[in-house]
C-alpha positions as CSV (number, residue, x, y, z in Angstrom):
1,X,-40.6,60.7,-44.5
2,X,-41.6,60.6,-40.6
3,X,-42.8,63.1,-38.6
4,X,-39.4,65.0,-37.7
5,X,-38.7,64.9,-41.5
6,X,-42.1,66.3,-42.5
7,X,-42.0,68.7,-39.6
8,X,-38.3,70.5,-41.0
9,X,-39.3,70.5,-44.4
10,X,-42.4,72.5,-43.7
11,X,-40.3,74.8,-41.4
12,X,-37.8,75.1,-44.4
13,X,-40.8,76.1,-46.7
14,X,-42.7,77.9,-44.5
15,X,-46.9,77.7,-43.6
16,X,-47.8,80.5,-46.3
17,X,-45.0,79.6,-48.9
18,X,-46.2,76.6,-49.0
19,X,-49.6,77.5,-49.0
20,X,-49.4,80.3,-51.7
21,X,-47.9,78.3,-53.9
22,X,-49.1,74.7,-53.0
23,X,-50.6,74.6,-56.6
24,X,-47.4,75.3,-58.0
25,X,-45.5,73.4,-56.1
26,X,-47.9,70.6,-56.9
27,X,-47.5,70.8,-60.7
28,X,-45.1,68.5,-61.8
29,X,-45.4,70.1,-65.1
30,X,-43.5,73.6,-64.0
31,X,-39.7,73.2,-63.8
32,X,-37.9,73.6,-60.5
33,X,-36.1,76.5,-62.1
34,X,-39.0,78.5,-62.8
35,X,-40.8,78.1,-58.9
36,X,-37.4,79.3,-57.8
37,X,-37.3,82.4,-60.3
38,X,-41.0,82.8,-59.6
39,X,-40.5,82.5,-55.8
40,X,-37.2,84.8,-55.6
41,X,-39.0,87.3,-58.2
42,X,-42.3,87.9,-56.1
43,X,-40.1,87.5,-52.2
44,X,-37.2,88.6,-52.8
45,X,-36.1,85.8,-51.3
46,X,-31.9,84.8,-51.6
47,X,-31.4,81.9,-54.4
48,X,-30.1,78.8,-52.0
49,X,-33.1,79.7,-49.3
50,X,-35.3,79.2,-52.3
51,X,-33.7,76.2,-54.0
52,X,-34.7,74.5,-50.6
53,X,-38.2,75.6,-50.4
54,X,-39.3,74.7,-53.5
55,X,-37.4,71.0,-53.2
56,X,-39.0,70.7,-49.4
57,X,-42.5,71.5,-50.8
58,X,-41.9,69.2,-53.7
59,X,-40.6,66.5,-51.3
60,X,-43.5,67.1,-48.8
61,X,-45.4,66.3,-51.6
62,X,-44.3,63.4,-53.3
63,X,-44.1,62.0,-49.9
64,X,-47.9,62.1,-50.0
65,X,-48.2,64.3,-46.9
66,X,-50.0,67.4,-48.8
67,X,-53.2,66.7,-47.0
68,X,-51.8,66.8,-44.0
69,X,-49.8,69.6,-44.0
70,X,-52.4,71.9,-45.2
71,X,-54.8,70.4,-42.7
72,X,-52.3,71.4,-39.9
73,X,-51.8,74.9,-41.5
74,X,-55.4,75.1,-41.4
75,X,-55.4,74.9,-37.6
76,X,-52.5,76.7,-36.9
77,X,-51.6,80.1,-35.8
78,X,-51.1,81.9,-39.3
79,X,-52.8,84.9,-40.7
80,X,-56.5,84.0,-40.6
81,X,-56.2,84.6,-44.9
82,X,-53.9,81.6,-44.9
83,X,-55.6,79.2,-43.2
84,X,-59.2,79.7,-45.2
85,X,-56.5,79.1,-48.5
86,X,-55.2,76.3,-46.5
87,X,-58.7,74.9,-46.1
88,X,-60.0,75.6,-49.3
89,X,-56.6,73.9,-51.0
90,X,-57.1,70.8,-48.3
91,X,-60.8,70.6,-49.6
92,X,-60.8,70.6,-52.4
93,X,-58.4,68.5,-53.3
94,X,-58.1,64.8,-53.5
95,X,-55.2,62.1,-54.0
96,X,-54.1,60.0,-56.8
97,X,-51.3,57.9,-55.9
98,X,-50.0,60.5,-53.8
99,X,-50.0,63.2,-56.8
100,X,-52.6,66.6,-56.0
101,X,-55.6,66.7,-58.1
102,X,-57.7,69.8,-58.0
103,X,-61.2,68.3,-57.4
104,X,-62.2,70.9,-60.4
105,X,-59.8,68.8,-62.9
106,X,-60.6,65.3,-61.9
């Protein structure tokens, strides 16, 4: 993924989308199809705006870019609540072959 790649995904996804549910979206464990019903449940977002928010984050992800998306979120120009998350979520976290580990489960 390069850096015009990474940078429409996230705009797909969205800064606090992606933040909010970065742990979710993380979990390889939780189907695709419950993030969406999860994600158009709690936004009342529309079903194909979803569907490529939660593939973005997944592919943002898997690309091994999760540091560094949360690191820019966490000196961006979001809601101040957003970027602590997006702090705590980039410190705490570390990688394993480009999978998210919470440093609390390692």
């Amino acid at each position: 993924m390069n850096n015009e790649q990474l940078e429409n995904a996230l705009r797909n996804v969205g800064m606090e989308c992606f933040v909010k549910y970065f742990p979710a979206f993380a979990d390889v464990s939780v189907p695709k199809k419950d993030l969406i019903d999860l994600l158009m449940k709690e936004n009342c977002y529309k079903e194909t705006a979803t569907v490529s928010r939660v593939a973005n984050a997944r592919r943002i992800i898997r690309a091994g870019h999760a540091w560094e998306v949360l690191n820019r979120i966490a000196g961006s120009k979001v809601d101040p609540e957003v970027r602590e998350e997006a702090m705590k979520l980039r410190d705490g976290m570390s990688l394993d072959k480009g999978r998210y580990i919470r440093e609390d489960s390692a």
